[in-house]
Residue, then its C-alpha position, 0 to 999 in steps of 0.5 A: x041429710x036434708x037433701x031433699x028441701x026444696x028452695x024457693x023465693x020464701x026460703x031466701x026471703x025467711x034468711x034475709x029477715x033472719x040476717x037483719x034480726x041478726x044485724x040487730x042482735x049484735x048491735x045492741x050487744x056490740x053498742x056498749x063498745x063505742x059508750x065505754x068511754x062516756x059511760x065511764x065518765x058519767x059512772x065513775x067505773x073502771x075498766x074493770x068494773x067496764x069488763x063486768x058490765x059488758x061481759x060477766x054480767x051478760x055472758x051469765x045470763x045469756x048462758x042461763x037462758x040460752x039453753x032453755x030457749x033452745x030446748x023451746x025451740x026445738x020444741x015448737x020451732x024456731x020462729x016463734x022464739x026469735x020473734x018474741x026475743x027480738x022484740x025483748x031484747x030491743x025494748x032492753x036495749x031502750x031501756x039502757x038508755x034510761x038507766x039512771x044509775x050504773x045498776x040500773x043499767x046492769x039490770x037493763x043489760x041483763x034484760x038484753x042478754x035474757x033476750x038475745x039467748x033466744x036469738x042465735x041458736x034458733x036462727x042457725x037451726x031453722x036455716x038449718x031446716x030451711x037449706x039443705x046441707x051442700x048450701x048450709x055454710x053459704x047460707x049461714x055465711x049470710x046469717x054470720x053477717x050479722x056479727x059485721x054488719x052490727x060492728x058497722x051500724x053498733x060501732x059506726x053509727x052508735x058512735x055518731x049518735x053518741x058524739x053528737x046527742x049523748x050515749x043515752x040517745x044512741x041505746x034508744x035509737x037503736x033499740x026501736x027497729x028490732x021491735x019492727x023486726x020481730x013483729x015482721x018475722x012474726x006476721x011474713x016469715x013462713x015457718x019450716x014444720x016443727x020436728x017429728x015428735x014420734x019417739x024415735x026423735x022426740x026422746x031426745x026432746x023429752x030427756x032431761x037437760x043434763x041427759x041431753x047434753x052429755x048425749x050431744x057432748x059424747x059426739x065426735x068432734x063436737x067437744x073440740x068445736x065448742x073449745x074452739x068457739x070458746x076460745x076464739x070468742x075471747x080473743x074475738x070480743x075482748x078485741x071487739x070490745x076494747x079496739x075503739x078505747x084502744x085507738x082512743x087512748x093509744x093512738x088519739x083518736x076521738x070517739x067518732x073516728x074511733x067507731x067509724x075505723x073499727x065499725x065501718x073499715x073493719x066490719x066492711x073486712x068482716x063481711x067480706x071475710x064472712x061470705x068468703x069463708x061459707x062460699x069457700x067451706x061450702x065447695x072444699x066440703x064438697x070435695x073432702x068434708x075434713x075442709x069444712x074444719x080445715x078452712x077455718x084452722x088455716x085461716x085463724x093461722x094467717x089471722x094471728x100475725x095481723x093481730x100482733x102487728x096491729x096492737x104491737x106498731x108503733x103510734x103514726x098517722x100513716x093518711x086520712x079517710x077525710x077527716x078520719x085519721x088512719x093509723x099505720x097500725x090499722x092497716x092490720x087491723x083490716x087483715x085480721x077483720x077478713x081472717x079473723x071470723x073465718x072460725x064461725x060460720x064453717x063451725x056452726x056449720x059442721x054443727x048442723x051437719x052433726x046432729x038432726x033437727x030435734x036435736x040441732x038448737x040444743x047442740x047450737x045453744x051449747x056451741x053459742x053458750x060457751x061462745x058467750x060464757x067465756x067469750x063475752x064474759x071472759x073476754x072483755x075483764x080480761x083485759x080490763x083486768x090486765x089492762x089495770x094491772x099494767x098501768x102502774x107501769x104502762x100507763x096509758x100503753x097498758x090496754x095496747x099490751x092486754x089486747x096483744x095478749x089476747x091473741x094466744x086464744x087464737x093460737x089455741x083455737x087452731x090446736x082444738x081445731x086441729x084435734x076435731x078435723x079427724x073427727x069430724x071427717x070420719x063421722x061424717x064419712x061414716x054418716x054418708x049414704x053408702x055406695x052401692x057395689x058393683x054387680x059382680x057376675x056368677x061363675x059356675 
């Protein structure tokens, strides 16, 4: 499939814009992260109140819009739709910062999930058109970064600002490079050509929604992909979102130190994780296709035990990064940072080899749509819920035994990954261009 792109100098530079972008599109989501502490100080809200501002309100709208988009995108391609949801989603992110109310902020939230519903889906597919499928996984691998780099620079860096001029000065600052960002996609990037729209594949462009999802849902393995995306979304964004108050308040960490463990130390393992589950998913697919789904499986089993150490060990410094106090229990934290996103990139990936181009932002807006759904929006009040619910007993060890609880949505990816490798191996062996037989002789 696809075997026949040819890749040059502008098709590495079309990925390099594209992983910035992407870079930008989890700053602004990840940012109100690092800001739940002040913005709870300045709002009077609670963590649940927390959870419904940095996950229900967000994952709702993003889901609403991540559809249509992708169904635009296929339509008339993909750049144009990320480019100008670039530039939305970053004019929001500006617009948090201003907010003079928790409401407003809500709204202005909304406007950065409306925005970045166009970002992900559109990106995998014209990686997808841009890459031909043995070097998928790799490049996506490099587009995945995004998720790290925007721990490092959303968690890390927010967390300076905020420190230093306020939570409102970091939404700002942030918000202006993906305004840059979008108007260089626009005007630098070449664009792959837009999907044949003969009827062989433009019916599937002009069916409608529904139609087209129960289509794209009655594929082979895909229903077990798009669980486990759910799933371990929840487990992924509750920990993304609650591990800086969790060092906060279990640990005595200051804001900055906080953002600067999990964004810097812990995105730095994400990254490398990152590339080494596309490099690795790319090479044993070679071999067998059945990898591509059983790197992930594996190594979601090996993330499991670094979660639970992490929020389960005991309080104590065990050294300093310069000023930065380390606890003992965020060594863990490092091994699940390196495993733990070992799911994402090689199930995208297997998504793209799934279906074709017309039909490939639709299919990866489903898998990201459940992702943001249950993951941002689920994830997040989860825990503020739970973490509520155990103060009365637990008190400030409340959050700490919510984030433990999380990691039984690891332990289900693995069971939905387990049932999708068949699967997804043998309808990728039956898509398989043929091997033609051997030239028997004629005997009289």
């Amino acid at each position: 499939m696809n075997s026949s792109i040819r890749v040059t100098w502008h098709t590495h530079y079309a990925l390099i814009v594209l992983a910035v972008i992407y870079i930008f599109n989890y700053i602004d989501r990840l940012l109100m992260a690092i800001l739940i502490e002040p913005v709870k100080a300045e709002f009077g809200i609670s963590d649940t109140g927390i959870g419904l501002l940095s996950g229900v309100t967000f994952a709702v709208f993003y889901t609403l819009f991540g559809f249509p988009l992708g169904r635009l995108s296929d339509r008339i391609g993909p750049k144009p739709v990320i480019a100008a949801c670039c530039i939305a989603w970053s004019f929001m992110t500006m617009a948090c910062g201003l907010a003079t109310s928790f409401w407003l902020l809500v709204l202005a939230r909304i406007g950065v999930a409306i925005g970045e519903a166009g970002g992900t889906a559109p990106s995998v597919a014209m990686i997808s058109q841009l890459y031909p499928a043995k070097n998928r996984s790799t490049a996506l691998s490099i587009l995945m970064l995004g998720s790290s780099f925007g721990a490092i620079f959303g968690l890390g860096f927010g967390g300076w600002i905020a420190q230093h001029y306020g939570w409102r000065s970091a939404f700002l600052i942030i918000g202006v490079p993906g305004i840059l960002l979008g108007l260089l996609l626009c005007f630098t990037v070449r664009a792959p050509a837009v999907a044949s729209q003969a009827p062989s594949s433009g019916q599937v462009i002009q069916d409608g929604w529904a139609k087209t999802m129960a289509r794209l849902m009655e594929t082979p393995s895909f229903l077990w992909l798009v669980l486990t995306g759910a799933s371990s979304a929840i487990a992924g964004y509750a920990i993304g979102t609650w591990s800086p108050s969790f060092l906060i308040r279990s640990h005595g960490l200051n804001l900055q130190d906080a953002g600067f463990l999990v964004g810097v130390v812990g995105g730095t393992g994400a990254t490398f994780g990152t590339l080494a589950c596309g490099i690795i998913s790319d090479r044993m697919a070679r071999r067998d296709a059945g990898w591509q789904i059983g790197v992930p499986l594996l190594a979601t089993l090996v993330s499991i035990p670094f979660g639970l150490a992490y929020f389960l060990w005991p309080t104590g410094i065990l050294f300093h990064l310069g000023s930065t106090p380390v606890p003992t229990a965020f060594l863990f934290y490092a091994g699940f940072a390196f495993f733990g996103t070992w799911w994402a990139t090689p199930c995208l990936g297997a998504v793209t080899h799934l279906f074709p181009a017309a039909r490939l932002a639709q299919a990866t807006s489903i898998f990201v749509m459940a992702m943001t759904l249950l993951g941002v929006g689920v994830g997040p009040l989860l825990i503020g819920v739970l973490s509520d619910l155990f103060a009365p007993v637990l008190g400030t060890e409340a959050l700490r035994y919510a984030l433990a609880s999380s990691i039984s949505m690891l332990m289900l990816s693995t069971v939905f990954l387990g049932m999708a490798l068949p699967r997804y191996r043998a309808q990728i062996l039956r898509s398989a261009p043929p091997i033609a037989p051997p030239e028997t002789a004629v005997t009289a």
